[in-house]
C-alpha positions in Angstrom: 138.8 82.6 -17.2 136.6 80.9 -19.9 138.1 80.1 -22.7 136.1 81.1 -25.9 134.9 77.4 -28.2 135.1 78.8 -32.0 131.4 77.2 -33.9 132.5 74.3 -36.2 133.7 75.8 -40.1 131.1 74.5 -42.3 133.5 72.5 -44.9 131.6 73.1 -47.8 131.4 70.7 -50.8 132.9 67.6 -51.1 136.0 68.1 -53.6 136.5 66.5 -56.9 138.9 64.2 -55.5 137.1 62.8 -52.7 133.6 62.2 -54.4 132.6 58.6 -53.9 132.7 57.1 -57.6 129.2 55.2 -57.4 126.9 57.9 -57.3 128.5 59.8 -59.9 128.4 57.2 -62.3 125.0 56.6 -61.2 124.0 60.6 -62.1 125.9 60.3 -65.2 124.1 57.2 -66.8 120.6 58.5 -65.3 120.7 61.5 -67.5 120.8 59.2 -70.5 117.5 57.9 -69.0 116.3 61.4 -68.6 117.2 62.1 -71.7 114.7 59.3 -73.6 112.0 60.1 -70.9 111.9 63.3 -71.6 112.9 64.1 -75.3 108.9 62.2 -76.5 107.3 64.6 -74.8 108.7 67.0 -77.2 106.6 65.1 -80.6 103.4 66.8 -80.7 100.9 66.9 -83.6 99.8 63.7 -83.6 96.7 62.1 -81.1 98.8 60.5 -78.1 98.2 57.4 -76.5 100.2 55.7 -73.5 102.1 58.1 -71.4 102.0 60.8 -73.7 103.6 58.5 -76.5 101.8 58.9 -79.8 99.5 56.4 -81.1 100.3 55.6 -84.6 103.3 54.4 -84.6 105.8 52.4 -87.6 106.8 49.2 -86.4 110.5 50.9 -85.0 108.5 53.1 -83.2 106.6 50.1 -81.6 110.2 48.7 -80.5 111.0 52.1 -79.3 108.0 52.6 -77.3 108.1 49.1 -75.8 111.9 49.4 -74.5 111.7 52.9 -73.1 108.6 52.0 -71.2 109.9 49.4 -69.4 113.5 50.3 -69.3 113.6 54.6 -68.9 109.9 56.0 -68.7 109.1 55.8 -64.9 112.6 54.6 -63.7 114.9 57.6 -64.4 113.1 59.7 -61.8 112.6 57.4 -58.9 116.8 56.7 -59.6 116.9 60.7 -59.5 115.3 60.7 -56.5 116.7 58.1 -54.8 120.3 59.6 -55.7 118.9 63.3 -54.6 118.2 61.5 -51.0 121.6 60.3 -51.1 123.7 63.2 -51.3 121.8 64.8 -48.7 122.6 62.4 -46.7 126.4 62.4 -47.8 126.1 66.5 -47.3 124.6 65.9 -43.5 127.1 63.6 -42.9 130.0 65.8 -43.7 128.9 68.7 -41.6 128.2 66.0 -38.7 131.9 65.5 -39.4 133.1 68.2 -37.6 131.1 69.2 -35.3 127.7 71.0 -36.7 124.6 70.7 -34.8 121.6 69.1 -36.7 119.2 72.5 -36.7 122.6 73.9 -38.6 122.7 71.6 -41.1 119.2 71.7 -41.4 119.1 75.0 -42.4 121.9 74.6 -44.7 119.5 71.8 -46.4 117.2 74.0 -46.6 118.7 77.1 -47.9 120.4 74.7 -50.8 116.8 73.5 -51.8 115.1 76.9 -51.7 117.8 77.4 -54.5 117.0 74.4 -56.1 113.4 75.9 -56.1 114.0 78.8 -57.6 116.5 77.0 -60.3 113.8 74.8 -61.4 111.4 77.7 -62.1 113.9 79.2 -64.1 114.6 76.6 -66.1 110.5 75.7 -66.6 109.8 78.9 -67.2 112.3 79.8 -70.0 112.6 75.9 -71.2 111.0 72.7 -69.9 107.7 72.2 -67.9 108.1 69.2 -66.6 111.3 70.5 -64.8 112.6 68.4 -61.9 115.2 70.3 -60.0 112.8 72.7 -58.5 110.0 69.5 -57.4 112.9 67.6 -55.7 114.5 71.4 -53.9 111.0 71.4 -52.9 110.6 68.0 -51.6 114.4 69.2 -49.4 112.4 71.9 -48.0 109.3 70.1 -46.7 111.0 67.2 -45.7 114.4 68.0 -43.8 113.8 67.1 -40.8 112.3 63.4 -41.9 115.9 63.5 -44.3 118.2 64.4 -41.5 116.9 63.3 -38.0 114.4 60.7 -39.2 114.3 57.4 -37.8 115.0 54.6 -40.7 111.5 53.3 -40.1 110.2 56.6 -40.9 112.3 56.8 -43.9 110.6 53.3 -45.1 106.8 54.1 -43.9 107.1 57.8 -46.3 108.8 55.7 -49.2 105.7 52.8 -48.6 103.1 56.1 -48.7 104.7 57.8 -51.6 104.9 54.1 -53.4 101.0 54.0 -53.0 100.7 57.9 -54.6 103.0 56.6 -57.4 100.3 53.2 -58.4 97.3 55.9 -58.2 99.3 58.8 -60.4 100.1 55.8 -62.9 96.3 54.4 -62.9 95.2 58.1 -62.7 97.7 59.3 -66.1 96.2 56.2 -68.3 92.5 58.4 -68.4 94.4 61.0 -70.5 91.7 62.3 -73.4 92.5 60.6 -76.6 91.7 63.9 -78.3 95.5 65.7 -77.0 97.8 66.0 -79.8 100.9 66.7 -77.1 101.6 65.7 -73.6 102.2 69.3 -72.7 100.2 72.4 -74.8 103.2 74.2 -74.7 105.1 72.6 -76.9 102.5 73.7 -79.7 102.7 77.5 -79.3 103.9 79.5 -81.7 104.2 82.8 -79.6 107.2 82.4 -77.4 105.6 84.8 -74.6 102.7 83.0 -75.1 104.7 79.3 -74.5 106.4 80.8 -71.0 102.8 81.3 -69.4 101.9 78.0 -70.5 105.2 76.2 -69.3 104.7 78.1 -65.7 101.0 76.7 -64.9 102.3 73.3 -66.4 105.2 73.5 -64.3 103.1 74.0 -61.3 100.5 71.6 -61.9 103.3 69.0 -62.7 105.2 69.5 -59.6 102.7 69.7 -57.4 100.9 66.3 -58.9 104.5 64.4 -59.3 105.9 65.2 -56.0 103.0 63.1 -54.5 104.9 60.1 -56.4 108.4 60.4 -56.0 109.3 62.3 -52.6 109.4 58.7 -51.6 112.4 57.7 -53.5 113.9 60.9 -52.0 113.3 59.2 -48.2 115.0 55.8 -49.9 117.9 57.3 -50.7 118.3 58.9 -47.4 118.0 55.5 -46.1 120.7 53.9 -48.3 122.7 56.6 -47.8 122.9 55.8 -43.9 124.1 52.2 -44.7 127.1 53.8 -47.3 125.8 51.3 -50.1 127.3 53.5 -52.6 130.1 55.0 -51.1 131.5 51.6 -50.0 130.1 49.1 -52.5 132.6 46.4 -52.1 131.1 46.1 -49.0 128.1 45.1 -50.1 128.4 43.4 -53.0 126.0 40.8 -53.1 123.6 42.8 -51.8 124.2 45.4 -54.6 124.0 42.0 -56.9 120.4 40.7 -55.6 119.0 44.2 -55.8 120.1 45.3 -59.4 118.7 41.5 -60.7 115.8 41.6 -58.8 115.1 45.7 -59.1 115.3 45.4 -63.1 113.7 42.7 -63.4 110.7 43.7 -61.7 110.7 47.2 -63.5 111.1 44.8 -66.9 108.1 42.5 -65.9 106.0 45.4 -64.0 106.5 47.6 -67.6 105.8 44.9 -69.8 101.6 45.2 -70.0 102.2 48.7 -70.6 104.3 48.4 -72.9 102.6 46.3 -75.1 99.6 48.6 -75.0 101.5 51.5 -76.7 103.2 49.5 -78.8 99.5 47.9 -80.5 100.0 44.3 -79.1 97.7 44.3 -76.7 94.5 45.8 -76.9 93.8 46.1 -73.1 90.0 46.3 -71.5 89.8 49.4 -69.5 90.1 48.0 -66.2 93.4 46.1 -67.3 94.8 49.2 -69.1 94.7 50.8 -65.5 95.7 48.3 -63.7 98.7 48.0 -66.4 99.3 52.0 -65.4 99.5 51.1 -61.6 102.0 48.4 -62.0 103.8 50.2 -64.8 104.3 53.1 -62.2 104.8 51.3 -58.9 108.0 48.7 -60.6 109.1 52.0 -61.8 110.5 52.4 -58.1 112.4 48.5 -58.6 113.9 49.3 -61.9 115.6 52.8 -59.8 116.6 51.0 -57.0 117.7 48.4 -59.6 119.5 51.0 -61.5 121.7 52.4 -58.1 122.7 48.7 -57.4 124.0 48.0 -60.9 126.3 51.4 -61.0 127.3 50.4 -57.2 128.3 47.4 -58.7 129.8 48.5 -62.3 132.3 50.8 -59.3 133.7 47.7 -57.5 134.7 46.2 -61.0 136.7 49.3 -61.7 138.2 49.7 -58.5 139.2 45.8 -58.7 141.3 47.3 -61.9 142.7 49.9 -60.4 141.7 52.5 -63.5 139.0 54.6 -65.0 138.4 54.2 -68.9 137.6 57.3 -71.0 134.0 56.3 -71.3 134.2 55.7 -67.4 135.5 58.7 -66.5 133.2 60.6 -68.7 130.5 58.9 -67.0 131.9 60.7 -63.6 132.1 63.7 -65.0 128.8 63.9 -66.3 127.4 62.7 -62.8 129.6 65.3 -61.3 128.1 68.0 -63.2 124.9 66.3 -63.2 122.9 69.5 -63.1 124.5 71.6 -65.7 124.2 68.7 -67.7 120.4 68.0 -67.2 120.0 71.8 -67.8 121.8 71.8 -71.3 120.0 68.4 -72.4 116.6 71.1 -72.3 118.8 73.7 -74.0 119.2 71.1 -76.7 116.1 69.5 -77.3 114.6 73.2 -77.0 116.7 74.4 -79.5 115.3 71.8 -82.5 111.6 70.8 -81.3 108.7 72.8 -79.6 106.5 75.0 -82.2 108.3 78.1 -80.7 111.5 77.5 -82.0 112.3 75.4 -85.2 109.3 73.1 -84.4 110.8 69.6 -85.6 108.8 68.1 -82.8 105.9 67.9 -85.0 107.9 66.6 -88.0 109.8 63.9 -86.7 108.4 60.2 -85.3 109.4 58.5 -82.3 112.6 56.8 -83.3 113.8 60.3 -84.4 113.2 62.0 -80.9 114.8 58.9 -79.2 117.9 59.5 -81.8 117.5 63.0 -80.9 117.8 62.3 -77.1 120.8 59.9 -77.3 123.0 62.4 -79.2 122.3 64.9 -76.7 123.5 62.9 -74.0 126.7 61.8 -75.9 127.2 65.5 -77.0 127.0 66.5 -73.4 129.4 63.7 -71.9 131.9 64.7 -74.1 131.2 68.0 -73.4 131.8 67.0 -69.4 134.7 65.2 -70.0 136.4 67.7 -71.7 135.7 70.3 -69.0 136.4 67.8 -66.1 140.1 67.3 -67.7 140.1 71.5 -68.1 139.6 71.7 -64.6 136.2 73.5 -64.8 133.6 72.6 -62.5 130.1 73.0 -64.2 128.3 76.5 -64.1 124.8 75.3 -62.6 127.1 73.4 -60.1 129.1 76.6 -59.3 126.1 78.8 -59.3 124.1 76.7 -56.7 127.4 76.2 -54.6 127.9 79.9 -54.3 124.1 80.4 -53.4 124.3 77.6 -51.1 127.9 78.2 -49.5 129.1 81.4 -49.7 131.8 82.6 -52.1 134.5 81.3 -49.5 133.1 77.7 -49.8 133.0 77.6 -53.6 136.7 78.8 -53.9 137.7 75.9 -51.0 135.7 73.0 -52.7 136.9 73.7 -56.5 140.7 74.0 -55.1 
């Protein structure tokens, strides 16, 4: 008689309570970055200049410029990638947990990046072209097998590949016309009907372009993910230490020529200002990985205390809802700036717009803390659980 073997039970998401604290407090804080990165793009009106920043600007402006570009513009995606390839790798490893066959959780990559897909155009088509979730779904799609089975020196050959995309984006994005008066045309429409077309061929062209420069951070992740840097940072400490200081630092010095351009320091010949746009886009990739060391770190202080502050703790909730979090911050800036709604995005300067971005994000981590000590898992969160898992699995991760 042969004895029937039940499949192994998919065990759905990981629950609150055993989430590794790094990476949360990793997604948390990189939504502040996405935040600043993002919330310029929304001043239009005035002839830009440097990565879509404008060119006349006060002498706060100039500041403002100078620290996002080599502090946030071009280092809160690669981190968002990087931290993307991670959980995937965290997800794969749970299924591999008990028991699930690699073309299994394959598919179940797959299926959950689909969804991401058809999130993203959602989300650029009734808010924000230069939507994010969709490009990295896409990138799961394309690339699971690489993410899942891939050797490590395939990981690190794709990230070297993408890296190289990423200097010839940067070199390519510094021959933007001087003539534009926005980074995206669809911030200046009046018609709202009008503004979706023009957010959907944005989004595609965006997507399509970007992915060439980031899908590598995506493979990096997966590759840190297999060593358990953030899930067990204490035991890699001084790793964690020499790759935040060296990672930042390198994002610092690799931004700085850039930066001085848009902030009117440096009047760059032509062939400089492009090399200044490769360097600019290629450190981008340090200051990420720099990023993810110095939140691996910042979790091995607070373990060493034994307790999570209320900023801390905020922090993991916002990373634990990172989505529905990055969804509202377009809700918000939405709300105040492009021509289609109240249209402050051609009345304010940069300073504003930065001021703008912060007090979203804060507005929002309270927002996340508050739900996270409700007990309320975040909708997006929810939404892309039950698409990805079933109904079953979403009721079994949230208990």
């Amino acid at each position: 008689m042969v004895t029937a073997v039940n499949p192994p039970v998919d065990p759905g998401a990981t629950p609150v309570g055993a989430r590794a604290l790094a990476p949360d407090l990793a997604r948390g804080g990189m939504l502040l970055l996405i935040a600043l990165a993002n919330v310029h793009v929304y001043v239009y009106g005035q002839p830009t200049g440097v990565r879509g920043y404008p060119r006349d600007l006060t002498t706060v402006e100039r500041v403002v410029a100078a620290v996002q570009l080599v502090l946030v513009d071009g280092r809160a995606y690669p981190l968002f990638g990087l931290l993307f390839g991670y959980g995937i790798i965290q997800l794969a490893r749970r299924r591999s947990a008990v028991g699930m066959p690699a073309p299994t959780v394959k598919r179940l990559v797959r299926r959950r990046g689909w969804w991401m897909l058809a999130i993203g155009f959602v989300h650029a088509t009734l808010l924000w072209a230069g939507d994010i979730v969709g490009l990295y779904g896409l990138i799961a799609v394309l690339l699971v097998g690489l993410f899942v089975t891939g050797s490590d020196r395939a990981l690190l050959v794709t990230t070297g590949i993408s890296l190289l995309f990423a200097g010839l984006l940067g070199l390519v994005i510094e021959l933007t016309p001087p003539e534009q008066t926005a980074s995206l045309a669809s911030m200046t429409i009046v018609d709202p009907a009008g503004a979706v077309l023009t957010r959907v061929f944005e989004w595609l062209a965006l997507t399509l372009t970007f992915g060439l420069g980031v899908f590598g951070a995506v493979a990096l992740g997966a590759w840190a993910a297999r060593r358990t840097f953030l899930d067990e940072p204490q035991r890699h400490r001084r790793l964690l230490a020499r790759v935040a200081v060296i990672g930042l630092a390198t994002a610092v010095l690799g931004g700085l020529p850039l930066a001085l351009i848009a902030a009117d320091v440096w009047r760059a010949p032509f062939g400089l200002g492009l090399a200044a746009g490769f360097l600019h886009a290629v450190s981008g990739y340090a200051g990420g990985i720099g990023y993810a060391a110095l939140f691996g770190l910042l979790a091995v202080r607070l373990a060493g205390h034994g307790k999570v502050g209320p900023v801390t703790a905020a922090l993991q909730a916002c990373g634990q809802r990172s989505l529905s979090c990055y969804l509202a911050q377009s809700v918000a800036f939405v709300a105040l700036l492009p021509a289609w709604t109240f249209g402050l995005g051609e009345q304010i300067g940069l300073w504003q717009a930065a001021l703008i971005g912060l007090s979203a994000w804060a507005v929002i981590l309270v927002v996340a803390a508050v739900s996270a000590h409700a007990g309320y898992r975040g909708p997006a969160e929810t939404l892309l659980r039950r698409l990805t898992y079933g109904p079953r699995r979403t009721h079994t991760a949230a208990a």
